[in-house]
C-alpha positions as CSV (number, residue, x, y, z in Angstrom):
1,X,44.1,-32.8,-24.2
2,X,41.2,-33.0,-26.2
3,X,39.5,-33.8,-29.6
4,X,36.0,-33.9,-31.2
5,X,35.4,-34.0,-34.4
6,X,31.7,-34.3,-35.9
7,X,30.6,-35.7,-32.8
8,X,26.7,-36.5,-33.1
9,X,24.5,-38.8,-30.6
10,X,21.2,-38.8,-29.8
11,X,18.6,-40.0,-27.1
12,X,15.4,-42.1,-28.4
13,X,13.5,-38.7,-27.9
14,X,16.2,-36.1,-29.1
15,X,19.1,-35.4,-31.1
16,X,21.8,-33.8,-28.5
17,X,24.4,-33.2,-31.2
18,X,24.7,-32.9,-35.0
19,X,28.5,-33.0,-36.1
20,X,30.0,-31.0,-33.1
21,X,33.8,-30.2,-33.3
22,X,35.9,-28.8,-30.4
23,X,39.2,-28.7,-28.9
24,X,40.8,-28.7,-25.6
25,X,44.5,-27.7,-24.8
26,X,46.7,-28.3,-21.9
27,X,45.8,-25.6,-19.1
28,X,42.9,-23.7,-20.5
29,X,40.1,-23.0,-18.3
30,X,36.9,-23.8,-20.3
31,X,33.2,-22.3,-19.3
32,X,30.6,-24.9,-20.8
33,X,27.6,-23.4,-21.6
34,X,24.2,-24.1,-22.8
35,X,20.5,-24.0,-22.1
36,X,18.9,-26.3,-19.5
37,X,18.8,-29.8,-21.4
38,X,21.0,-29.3,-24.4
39,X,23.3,-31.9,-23.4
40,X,25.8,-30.7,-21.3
41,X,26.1,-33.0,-18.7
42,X,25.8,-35.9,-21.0
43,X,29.0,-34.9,-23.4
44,X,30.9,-34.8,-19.8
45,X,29.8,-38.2,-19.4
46,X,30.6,-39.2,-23.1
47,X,34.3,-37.8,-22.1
48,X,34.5,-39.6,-18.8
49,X,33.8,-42.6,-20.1
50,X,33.5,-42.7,-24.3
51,X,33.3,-46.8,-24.2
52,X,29.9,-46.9,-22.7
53,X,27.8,-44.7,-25.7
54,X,27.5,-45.1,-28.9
55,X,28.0,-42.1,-31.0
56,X,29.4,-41.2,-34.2
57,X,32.5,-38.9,-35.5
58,X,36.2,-39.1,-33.2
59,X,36.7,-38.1,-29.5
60,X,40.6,-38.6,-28.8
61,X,41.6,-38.4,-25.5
62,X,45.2,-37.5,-24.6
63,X,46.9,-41.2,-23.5
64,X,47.2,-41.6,-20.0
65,X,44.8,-38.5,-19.3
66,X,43.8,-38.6,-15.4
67,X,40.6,-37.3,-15.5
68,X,38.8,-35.8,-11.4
69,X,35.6,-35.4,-11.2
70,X,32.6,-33.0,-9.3
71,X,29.0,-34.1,-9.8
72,X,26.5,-31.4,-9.5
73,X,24.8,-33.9,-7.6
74,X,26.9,-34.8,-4.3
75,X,25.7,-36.7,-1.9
76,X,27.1,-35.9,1.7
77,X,27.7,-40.0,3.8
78,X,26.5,-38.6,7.1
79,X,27.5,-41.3,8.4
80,X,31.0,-41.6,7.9
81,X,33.1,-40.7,10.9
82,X,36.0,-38.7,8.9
83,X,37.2,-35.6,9.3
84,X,37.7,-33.1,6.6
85,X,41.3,-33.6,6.9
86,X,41.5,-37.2,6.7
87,X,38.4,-37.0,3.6
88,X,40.6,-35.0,1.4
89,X,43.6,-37.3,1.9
90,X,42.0,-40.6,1.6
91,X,44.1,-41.3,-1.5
92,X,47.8,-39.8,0.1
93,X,46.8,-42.0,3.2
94,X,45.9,-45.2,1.7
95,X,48.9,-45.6,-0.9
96,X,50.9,-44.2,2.3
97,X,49.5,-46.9,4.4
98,X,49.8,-49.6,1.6
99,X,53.7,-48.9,1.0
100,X,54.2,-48.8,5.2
101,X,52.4,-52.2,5.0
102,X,55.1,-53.5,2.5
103,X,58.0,-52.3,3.9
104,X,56.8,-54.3,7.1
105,X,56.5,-57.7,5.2
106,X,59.9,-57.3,3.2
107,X,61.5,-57.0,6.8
108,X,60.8,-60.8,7.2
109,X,60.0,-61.9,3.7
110,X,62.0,-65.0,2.1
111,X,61.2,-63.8,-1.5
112,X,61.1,-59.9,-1.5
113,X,61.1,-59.4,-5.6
114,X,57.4,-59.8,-6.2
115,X,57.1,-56.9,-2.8
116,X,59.7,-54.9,-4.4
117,X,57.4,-54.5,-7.2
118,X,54.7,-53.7,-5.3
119,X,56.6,-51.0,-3.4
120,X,57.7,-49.9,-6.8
121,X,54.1,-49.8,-8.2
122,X,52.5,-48.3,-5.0
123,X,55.2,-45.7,-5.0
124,X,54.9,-44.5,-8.4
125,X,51.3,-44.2,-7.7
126,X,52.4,-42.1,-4.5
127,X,54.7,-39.7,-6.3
128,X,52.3,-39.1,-9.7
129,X,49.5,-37.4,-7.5
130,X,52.2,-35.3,-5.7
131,X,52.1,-37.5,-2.5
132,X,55.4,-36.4,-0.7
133,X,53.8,-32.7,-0.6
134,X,50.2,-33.5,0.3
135,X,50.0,-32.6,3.9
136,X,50.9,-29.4,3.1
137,X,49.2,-29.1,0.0
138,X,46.2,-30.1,2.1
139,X,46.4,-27.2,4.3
140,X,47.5,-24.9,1.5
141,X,44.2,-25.7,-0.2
142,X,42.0,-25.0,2.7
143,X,43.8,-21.9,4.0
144,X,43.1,-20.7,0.4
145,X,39.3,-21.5,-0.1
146,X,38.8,-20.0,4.0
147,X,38.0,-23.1,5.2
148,X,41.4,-24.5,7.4
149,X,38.6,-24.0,10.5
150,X,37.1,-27.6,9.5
151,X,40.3,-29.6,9.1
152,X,39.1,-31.3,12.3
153,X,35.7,-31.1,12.1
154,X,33.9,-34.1,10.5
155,X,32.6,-34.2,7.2
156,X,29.3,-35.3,8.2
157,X,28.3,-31.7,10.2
158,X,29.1,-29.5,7.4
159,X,27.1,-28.1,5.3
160,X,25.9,-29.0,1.8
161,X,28.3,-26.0,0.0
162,X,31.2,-26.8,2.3
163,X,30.9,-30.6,1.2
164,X,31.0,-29.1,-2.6
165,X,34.2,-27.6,-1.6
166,X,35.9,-30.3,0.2
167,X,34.9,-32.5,-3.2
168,X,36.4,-29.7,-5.4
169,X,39.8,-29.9,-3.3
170,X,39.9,-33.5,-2.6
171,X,39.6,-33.8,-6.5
172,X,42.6,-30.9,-7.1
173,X,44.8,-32.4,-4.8
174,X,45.8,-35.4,-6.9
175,X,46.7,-33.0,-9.8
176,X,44.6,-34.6,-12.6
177,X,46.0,-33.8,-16.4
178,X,41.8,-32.7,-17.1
179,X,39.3,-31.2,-13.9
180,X,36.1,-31.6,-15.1
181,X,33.5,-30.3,-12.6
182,X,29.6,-30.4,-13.4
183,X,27.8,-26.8,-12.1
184,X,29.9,-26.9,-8.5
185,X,28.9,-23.5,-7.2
186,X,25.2,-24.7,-6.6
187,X,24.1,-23.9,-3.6
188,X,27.6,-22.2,-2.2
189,X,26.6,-18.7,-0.3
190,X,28.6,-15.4,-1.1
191,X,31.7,-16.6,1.0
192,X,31.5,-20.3,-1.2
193,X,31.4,-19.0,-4.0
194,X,34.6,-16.4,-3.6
195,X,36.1,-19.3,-2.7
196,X,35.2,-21.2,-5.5
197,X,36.7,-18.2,-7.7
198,X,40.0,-18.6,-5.6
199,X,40.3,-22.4,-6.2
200,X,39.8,-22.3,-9.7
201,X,42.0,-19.8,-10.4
202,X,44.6,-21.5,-8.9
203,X,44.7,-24.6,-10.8
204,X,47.4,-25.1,-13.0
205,X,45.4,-28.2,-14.8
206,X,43.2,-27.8,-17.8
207,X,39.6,-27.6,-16.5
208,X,36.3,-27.7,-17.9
209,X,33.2,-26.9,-16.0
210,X,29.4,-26.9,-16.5
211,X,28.6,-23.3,-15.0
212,X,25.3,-20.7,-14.9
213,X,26.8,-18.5,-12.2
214,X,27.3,-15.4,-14.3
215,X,30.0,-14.5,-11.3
216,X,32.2,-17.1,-12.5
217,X,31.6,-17.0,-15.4
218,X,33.0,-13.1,-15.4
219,X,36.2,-14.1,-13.9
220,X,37.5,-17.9,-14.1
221,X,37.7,-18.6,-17.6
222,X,40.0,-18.0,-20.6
223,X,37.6,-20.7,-23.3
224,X,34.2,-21.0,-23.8
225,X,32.5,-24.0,-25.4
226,X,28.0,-23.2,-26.3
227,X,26.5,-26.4,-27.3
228,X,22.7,-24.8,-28.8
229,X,20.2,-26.5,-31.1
230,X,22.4,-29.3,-30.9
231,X,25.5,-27.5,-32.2
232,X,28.7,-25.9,-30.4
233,X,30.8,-22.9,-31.0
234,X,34.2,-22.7,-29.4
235,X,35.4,-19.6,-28.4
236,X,39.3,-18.5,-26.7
237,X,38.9,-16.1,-24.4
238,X,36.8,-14.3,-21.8
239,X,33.2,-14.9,-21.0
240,X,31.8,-11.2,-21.1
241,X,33.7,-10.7,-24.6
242,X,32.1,-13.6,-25.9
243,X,28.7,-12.3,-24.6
244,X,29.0,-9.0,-26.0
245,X,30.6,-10.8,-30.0
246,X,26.6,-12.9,-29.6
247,X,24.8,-9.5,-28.7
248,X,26.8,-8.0,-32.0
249,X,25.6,-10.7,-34.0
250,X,22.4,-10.4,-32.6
251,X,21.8,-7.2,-34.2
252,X,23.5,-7.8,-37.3
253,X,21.5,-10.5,-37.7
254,X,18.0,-9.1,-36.9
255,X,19.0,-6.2,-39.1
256,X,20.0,-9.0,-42.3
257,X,16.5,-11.2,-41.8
258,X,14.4,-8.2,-41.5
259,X,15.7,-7.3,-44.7
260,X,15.5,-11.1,-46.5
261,X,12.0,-10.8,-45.1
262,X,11.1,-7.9,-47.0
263,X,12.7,-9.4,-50.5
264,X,11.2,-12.9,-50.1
265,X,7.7,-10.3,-49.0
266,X,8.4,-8.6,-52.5
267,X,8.9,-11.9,-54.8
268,X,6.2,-13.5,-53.2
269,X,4.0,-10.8,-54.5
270,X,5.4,-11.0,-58.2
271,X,5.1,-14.6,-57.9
272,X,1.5,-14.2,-56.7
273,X,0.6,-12.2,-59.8
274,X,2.6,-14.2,-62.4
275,X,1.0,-17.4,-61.6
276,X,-2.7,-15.1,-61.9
277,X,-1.2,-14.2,-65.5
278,X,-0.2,-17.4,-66.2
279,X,-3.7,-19.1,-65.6
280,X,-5.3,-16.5,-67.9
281,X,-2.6,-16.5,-70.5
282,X,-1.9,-20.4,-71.0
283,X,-0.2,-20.3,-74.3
284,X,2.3,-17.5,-72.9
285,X,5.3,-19.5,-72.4
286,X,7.3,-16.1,-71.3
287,X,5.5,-15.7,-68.7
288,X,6.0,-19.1,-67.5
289,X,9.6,-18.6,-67.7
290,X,9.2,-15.8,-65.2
291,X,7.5,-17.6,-63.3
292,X,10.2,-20.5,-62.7
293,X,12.7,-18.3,-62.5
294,X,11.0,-16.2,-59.4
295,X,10.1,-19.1,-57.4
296,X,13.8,-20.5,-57.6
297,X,14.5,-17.4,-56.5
298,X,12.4,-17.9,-53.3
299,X,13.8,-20.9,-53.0
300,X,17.5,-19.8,-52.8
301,X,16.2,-16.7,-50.3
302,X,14.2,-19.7,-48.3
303,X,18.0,-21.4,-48.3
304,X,20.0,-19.0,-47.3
305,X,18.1,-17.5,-44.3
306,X,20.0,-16.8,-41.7
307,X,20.6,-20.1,-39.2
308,X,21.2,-18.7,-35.9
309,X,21.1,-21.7,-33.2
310,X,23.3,-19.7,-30.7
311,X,21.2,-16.4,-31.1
312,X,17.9,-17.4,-31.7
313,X,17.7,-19.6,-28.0
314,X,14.7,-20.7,-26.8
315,X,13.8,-18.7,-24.0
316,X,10.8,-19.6,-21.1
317,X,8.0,-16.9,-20.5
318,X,8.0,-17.4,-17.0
319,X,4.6,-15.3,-15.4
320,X,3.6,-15.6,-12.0
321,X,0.0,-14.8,-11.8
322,X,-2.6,-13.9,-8.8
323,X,-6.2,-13.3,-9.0
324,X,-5.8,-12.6,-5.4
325,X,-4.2,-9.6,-4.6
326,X,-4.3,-8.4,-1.1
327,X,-3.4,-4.4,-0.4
328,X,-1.2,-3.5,2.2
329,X,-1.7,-6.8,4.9
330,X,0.4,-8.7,6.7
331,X,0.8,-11.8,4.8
332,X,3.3,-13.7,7.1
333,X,4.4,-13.2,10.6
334,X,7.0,-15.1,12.5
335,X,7.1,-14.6,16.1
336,X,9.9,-16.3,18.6
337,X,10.6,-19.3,16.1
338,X,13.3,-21.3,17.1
339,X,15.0,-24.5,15.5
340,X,17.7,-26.8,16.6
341,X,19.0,-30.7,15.4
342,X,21.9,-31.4,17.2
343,X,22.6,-27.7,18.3
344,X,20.3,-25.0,18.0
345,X,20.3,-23.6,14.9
346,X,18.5,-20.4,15.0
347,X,16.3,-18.8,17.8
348,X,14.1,-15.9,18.9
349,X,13.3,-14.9,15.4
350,X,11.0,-12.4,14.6
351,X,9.9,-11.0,11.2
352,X,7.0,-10.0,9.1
353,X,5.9,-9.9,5.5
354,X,3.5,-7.9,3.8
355,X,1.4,-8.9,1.1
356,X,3.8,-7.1,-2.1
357,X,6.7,-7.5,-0.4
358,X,9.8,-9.1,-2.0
359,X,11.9,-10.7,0.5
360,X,15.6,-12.2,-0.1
361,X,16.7,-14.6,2.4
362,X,20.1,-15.0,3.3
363,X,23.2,-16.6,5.3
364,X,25.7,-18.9,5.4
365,X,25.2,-22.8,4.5
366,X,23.9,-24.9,7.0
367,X,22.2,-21.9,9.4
368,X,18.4,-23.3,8.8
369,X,16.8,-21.4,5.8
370,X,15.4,-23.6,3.9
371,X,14.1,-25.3,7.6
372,X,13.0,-21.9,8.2
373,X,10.9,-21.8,4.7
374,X,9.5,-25.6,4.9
375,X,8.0,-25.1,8.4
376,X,6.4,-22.0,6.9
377,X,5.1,-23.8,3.9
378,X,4.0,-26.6,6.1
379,X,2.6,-24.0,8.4
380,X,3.6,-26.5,11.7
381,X,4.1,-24.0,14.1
382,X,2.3,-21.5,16.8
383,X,5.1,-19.3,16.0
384,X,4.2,-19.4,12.3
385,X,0.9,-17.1,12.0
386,X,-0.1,-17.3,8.2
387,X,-3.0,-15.1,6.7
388,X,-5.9,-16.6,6.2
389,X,-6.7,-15.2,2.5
390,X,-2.7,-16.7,1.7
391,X,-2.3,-19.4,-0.1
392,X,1.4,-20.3,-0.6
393,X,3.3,-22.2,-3.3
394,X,6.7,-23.6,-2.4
395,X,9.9,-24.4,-4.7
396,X,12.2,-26.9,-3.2
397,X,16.3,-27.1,-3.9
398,X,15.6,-30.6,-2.8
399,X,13.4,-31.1,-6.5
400,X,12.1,-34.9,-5.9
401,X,10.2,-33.3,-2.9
402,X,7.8,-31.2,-5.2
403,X,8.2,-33.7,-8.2
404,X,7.7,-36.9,-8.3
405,X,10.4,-38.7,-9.8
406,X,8.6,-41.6,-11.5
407,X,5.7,-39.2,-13.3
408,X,5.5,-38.1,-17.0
409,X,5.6,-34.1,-17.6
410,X,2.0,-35.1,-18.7
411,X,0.9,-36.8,-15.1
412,X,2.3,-34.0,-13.6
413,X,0.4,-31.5,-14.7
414,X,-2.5,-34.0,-14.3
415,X,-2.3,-33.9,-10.5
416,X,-2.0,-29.9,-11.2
417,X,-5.3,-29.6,-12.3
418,X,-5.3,-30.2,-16.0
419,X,-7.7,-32.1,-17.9
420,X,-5.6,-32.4,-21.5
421,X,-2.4,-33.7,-22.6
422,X,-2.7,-30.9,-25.5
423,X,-3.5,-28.0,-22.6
424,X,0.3,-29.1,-21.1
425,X,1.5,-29.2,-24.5
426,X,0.3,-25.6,-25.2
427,X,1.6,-24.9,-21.6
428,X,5.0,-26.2,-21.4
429,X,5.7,-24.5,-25.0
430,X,6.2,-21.3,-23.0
431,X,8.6,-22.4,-20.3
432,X,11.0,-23.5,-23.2
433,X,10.2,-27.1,-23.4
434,X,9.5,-29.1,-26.6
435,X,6.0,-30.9,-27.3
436,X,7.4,-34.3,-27.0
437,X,8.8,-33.7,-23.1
438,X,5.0,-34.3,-21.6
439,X,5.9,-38.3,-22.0
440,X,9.3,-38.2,-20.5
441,X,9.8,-39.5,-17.2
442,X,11.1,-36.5,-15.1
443,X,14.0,-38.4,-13.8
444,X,15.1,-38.2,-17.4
445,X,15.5,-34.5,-17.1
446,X,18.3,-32.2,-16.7
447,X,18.6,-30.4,-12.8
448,X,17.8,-27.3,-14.9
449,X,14.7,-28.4,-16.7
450,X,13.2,-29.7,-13.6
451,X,13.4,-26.6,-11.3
452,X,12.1,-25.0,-15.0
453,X,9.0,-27.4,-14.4
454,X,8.8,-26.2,-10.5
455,X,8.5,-23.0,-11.8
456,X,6.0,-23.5,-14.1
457,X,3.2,-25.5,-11.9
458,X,3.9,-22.8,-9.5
459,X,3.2,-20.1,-12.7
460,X,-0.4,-22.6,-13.4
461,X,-1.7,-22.5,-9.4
462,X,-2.8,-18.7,-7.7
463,X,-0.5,-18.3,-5.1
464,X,0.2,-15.2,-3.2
465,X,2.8,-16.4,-1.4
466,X,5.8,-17.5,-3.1
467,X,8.5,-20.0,-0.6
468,X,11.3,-20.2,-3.1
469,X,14.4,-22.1,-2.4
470,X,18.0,-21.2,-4.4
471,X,15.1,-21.3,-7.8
472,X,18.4,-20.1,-9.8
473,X,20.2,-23.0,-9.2
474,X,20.7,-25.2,-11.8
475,X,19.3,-22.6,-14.5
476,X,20.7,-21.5,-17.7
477,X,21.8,-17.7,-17.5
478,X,18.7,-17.6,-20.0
479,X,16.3,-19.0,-17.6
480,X,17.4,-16.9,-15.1
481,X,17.2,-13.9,-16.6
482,X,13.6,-15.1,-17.5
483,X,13.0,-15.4,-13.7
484,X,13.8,-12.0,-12.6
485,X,11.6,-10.8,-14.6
486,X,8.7,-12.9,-13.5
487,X,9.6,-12.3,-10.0
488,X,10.0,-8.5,-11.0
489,X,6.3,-8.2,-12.3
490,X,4.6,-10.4,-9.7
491,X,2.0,-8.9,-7.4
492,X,1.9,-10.8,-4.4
493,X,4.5,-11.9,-1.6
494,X,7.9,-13.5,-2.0
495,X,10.7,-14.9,0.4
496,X,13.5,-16.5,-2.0
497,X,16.4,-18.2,-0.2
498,X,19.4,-17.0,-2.9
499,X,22.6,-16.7,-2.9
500,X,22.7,-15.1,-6.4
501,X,23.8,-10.9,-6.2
502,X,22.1,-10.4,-9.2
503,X,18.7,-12.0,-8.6
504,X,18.7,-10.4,-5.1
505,X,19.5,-7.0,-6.8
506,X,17.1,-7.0,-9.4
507,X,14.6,-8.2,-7.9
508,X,13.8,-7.7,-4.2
509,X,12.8,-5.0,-2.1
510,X,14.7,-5.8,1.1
511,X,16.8,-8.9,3.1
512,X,16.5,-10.7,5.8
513,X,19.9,-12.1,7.2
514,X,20.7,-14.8,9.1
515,X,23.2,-13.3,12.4
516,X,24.1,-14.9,15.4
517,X,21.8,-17.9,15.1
518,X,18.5,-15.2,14.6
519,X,17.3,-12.8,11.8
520,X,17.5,-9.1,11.2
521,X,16.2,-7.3,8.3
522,X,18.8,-5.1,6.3
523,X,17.8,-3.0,3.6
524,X,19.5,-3.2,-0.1
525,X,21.4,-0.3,0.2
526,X,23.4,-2.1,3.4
527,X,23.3,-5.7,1.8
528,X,25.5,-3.7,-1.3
529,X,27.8,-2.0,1.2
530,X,28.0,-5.9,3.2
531,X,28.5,-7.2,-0.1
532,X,31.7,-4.6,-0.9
533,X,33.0,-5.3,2.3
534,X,33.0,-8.8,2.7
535,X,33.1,-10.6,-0.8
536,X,33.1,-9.2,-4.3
537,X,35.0,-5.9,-5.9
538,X,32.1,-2.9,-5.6
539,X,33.2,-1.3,-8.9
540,X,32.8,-4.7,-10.3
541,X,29.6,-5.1,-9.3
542,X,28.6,-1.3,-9.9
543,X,30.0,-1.4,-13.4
544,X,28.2,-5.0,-14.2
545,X,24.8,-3.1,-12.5
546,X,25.3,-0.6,-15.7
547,X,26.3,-2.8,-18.2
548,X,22.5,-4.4,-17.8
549,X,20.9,-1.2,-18.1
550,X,22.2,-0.7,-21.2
551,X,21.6,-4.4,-22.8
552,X,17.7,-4.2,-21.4
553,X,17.7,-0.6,-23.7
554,X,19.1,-3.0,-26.7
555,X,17.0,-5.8,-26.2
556,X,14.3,-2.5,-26.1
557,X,15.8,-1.2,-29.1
558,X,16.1,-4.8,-31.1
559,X,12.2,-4.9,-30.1
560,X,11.6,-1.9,-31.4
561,X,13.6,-2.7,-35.1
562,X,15.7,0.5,-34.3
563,X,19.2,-0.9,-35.0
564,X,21.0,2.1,-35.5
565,X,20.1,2.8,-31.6
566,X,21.2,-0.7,-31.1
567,X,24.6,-0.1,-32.5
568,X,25.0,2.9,-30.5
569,X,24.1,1.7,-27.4
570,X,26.3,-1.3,-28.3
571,X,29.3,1.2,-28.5
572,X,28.5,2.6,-24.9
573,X,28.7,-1.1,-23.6
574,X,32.0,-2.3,-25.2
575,X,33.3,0.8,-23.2
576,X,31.9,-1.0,-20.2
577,X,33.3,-4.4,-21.0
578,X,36.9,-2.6,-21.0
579,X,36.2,-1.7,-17.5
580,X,35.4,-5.1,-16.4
């Protein structure tokens, strides 16, 4: 389907790929991974349309491939008055339309050859996205994702994740030879995303898709391609097995430098003191000899060290910080809020937040969170009662409301509150970022390095209260991982809109749900049993919750240089891995 073979291309800033080789076949499903900014999206673009860059090395492209498309970034027409039905079948209906309207004019047409080729051509057309079938395939789809409810209902009232589904299907339904969706499960809730899984899975096609979401990640995919340090590495087969063969090198490879370390420590040494004997004894050519032949020997140690661009990953040090912790205090308190557009959205709600706690909020798309956690940011309500020793810091799934769009890194961090372009610099190092990003213009940057930069002017102020909205979308499983820890060691307040298990598991102390248009609070032990119920396999989930304890006690042991604890323990969770 297809071929790269030492692919390279660069932006004016950065080199995205240095001789990459990869293949795809005919029906694989392909996971493609990579930190924030390594270049994903772009290769997708290079693939959708190669005549538009300029790159060097060979991309073939099977002849005749139809390639369908999801953008992470989908834009809902809100004023287009189609229902979901007639959205998905624009194509069916339009060629169905077109060949009606030429059977029409052939009735009374002198000359009917040049509209018998148009019937032929519009035909073809018909039959090579599976036309005759696509009423049915239309309602197959949607009875399969759990969505047949909105076949009537028009596109402009549903949600932003129902949209993404629509878009996947739509896409599906005209069978193209190569899917290629870019990170479709942001923003879907629980019941999206499952549904997401199902659609996936049930495409015959080859697909390849941009994906963080560690849940899909476990279960749709049979390739995985990890462009790193601006190379890739192909692998057939499951995601978690291709984890687990990177943790293994991971500790073979710590255990090999540590040793090179110690040799090139040792010759360094010897060099040191043959160079002293070789100032005092000038006429000793011996010793010179000795001398030459150590440091070559530091230079072939120097060139062999271990390269290890899909190991060694730059990771941010996320760190929310607070000079001002307040003890057991009421940090929030909603009383009677209520919110409606067009219907009334959610009503009589009541809640409070204390000053440590960590708060997930949840519910379907489209039933006002994120209105909910803007009007408490903006603090526009009598029914919003805010502490008065609170100051709050709010990340937005909407990122050009907290960034603007047209700054520099570096004029961003201005308007912070910093006085130096080499203070950012020294700043930005720790959320992952390379010196050189401070001049790029922040539209330039990947979805994932943006909400990166949310976080970190929210790690630079003193907030207390943290509004965040979906922060894991758009993240590397890196980043994310990097987040849960920061939210994890935090001292003040958070409410986090998520629809992420695993953030919401690791991280917070209790949920409030969104039921019946208001908002009860449910405590992690019910969300897990919810969660069982409704939408994902509990020994799954209980076996997954396991398999991280024992990868935090490597990553401890890896710390710690004990590698033959590391190996153990690396034992214990390939027995896992069978499980899954």
């Amino acid at each position: 389907m297809i071929k790269a073979e030492n692919l390279s291309y660069s932006f004016p800033q950065k080199d995205l790929y240095n001789n990459i080789s990869f293949t795809l076949e005919d029906g694989q499903h392909c996971a493609f991974i990579g930190t924030s900014g390594s270049g994903k999206s772009t290769l997708v673009d290079i693939i959708m349309d190669p005549e538009r860059y300029m790159f060097d090395g060979t991309l073939e492209i099977a002849p005749n491939c139809r390639i369908g498309y999801v953008s992470q970034f989908s834009q809902l027409d809100e004023t287009k008055a189609v229902t979901v039905y007639e959205y998905i079948g624009e194509e069916f209906i339009k060629l169905q339309n077109e060949i009606t309207s030429i059977c029409t004019e052939m009735e009374t047409a002198w000359d009917i050859e040049p509209l018998m080729e148009k019937y032929q051509q519009a035909l073809d057309a018909f039959h090579a996205i599976s036309g005759d079938d696509f009423e049915s395939n239309i309602t197959k789809e949607l009875n399969l994702s759990d969505l047949s409810k909105l076949k009537d209902q028009l596109v402009s009232k549903l949600s932003s994740g129902e949209f993404k589904l629509i878009q996947v299907i739509k896409e599906m339904l005209t069978g193209p030879d190569l899917m290629i969706m870019d990170e479709p499960d942001v923003f879907l809730d629980f019941e999206n995303i499952n549904s997401l899984k199902k659609l996936i899975n049930s495409y015959k096609g080859t697909m390849l898709i941009i994906t963080h979401n560690r849940y899909l990640l476990n279960h749709c995919f049979n390739k995985i391609l990890h462009l790193e340090n601006t190379e890739l590495q192909e692998f057939d087969g499951r995601y978690i097995d291709y984890n687990f063969s990177l943790l293994q090198r991971k500790i073979e490879l710590q255990e090999l430098a540590i040793a090179d370390t110690e040799e090139l420590a040792r010759n360094e040494f010897l060099i040191n003191n043959l160079r002293a004997d070789a100032t005092v004894h000038v006429e000793s050519s011996k010793k010179g000899k000795s001398l030459k032949a150590r440091v070559k020997l530091n230079e072939r140690l120097e060139a062999r060290r271990i390269k290890t661009p899909f190991v060694d990953i730059k990771q941010p040090r996320i760190r929310f910080v607070t000079d001002n912790v307040l003890e057991d205090t009421i940090a929030l308190k909603v009383t009677d809020y209520s919110v409606s557009f067009d219907d009334v959205i959610l009503e009589h709600v009541n809640f409070e937040i204390k000053s440590t706690d960590k708060v997930a909020l949840i519910g379907p798309n489209g039933t006002g969170k994120t209105t909910l956690l803007r009007d408490i940011f903006q603090n526009c309500k009598d029914s919003i009662e805010i502490n008065e020793n609170i100051e709050m810091a709010f990340l937005s799934q909407l990122q050009g409301e907290m960034l603007n769009e047209s700054n520099t890194v570096s004029d961003e961090f201005f308007d912070a509150g910093f006085k130096t372009n080499q203070s950012i610099q020294s700043y930005v190092i720790n959320y992952g970022f390379d010196e050189e990003i401070v001049n790029q213009k922040i539209s330039s940057l990947s979805g994932g390095e943006k909400n990166i930069l949310q976080l970190a002017k929210i790690s630079a102020g003193n907030a207390n209260l943290l509004l965040l909205d979906e922060p894991t979308s758009h993240l590397d499983t890196y980043s994310q991982i990097a987040l849960e820890k920061a939210i994890e060691d935090y001292k003040g307040a958070i409410l986090m809109i998520s629809h992420d298990y695993y953030s919401i598991i690791n991280c917070m102390d209790y949920l409030l749900i969104i039921d019946d248009k208001t908002i009860r609070k449910i405590t992690m032990r019910k969300f897990r049993k919810m969660i069982y119920a409704n939408h994902f396999d509990r020994d799954y989930l209980e076996i997954e919750q396991k398999k991280k304890a024992v990868e935090t006690k490597i990553e401890s042991a890896l710390k710690n240089t004990d590698f033959e604890l590391a190996k153990v323990l690396s034992e214990e969770l390939e027995g896992l891995i069978k499980l899954l």
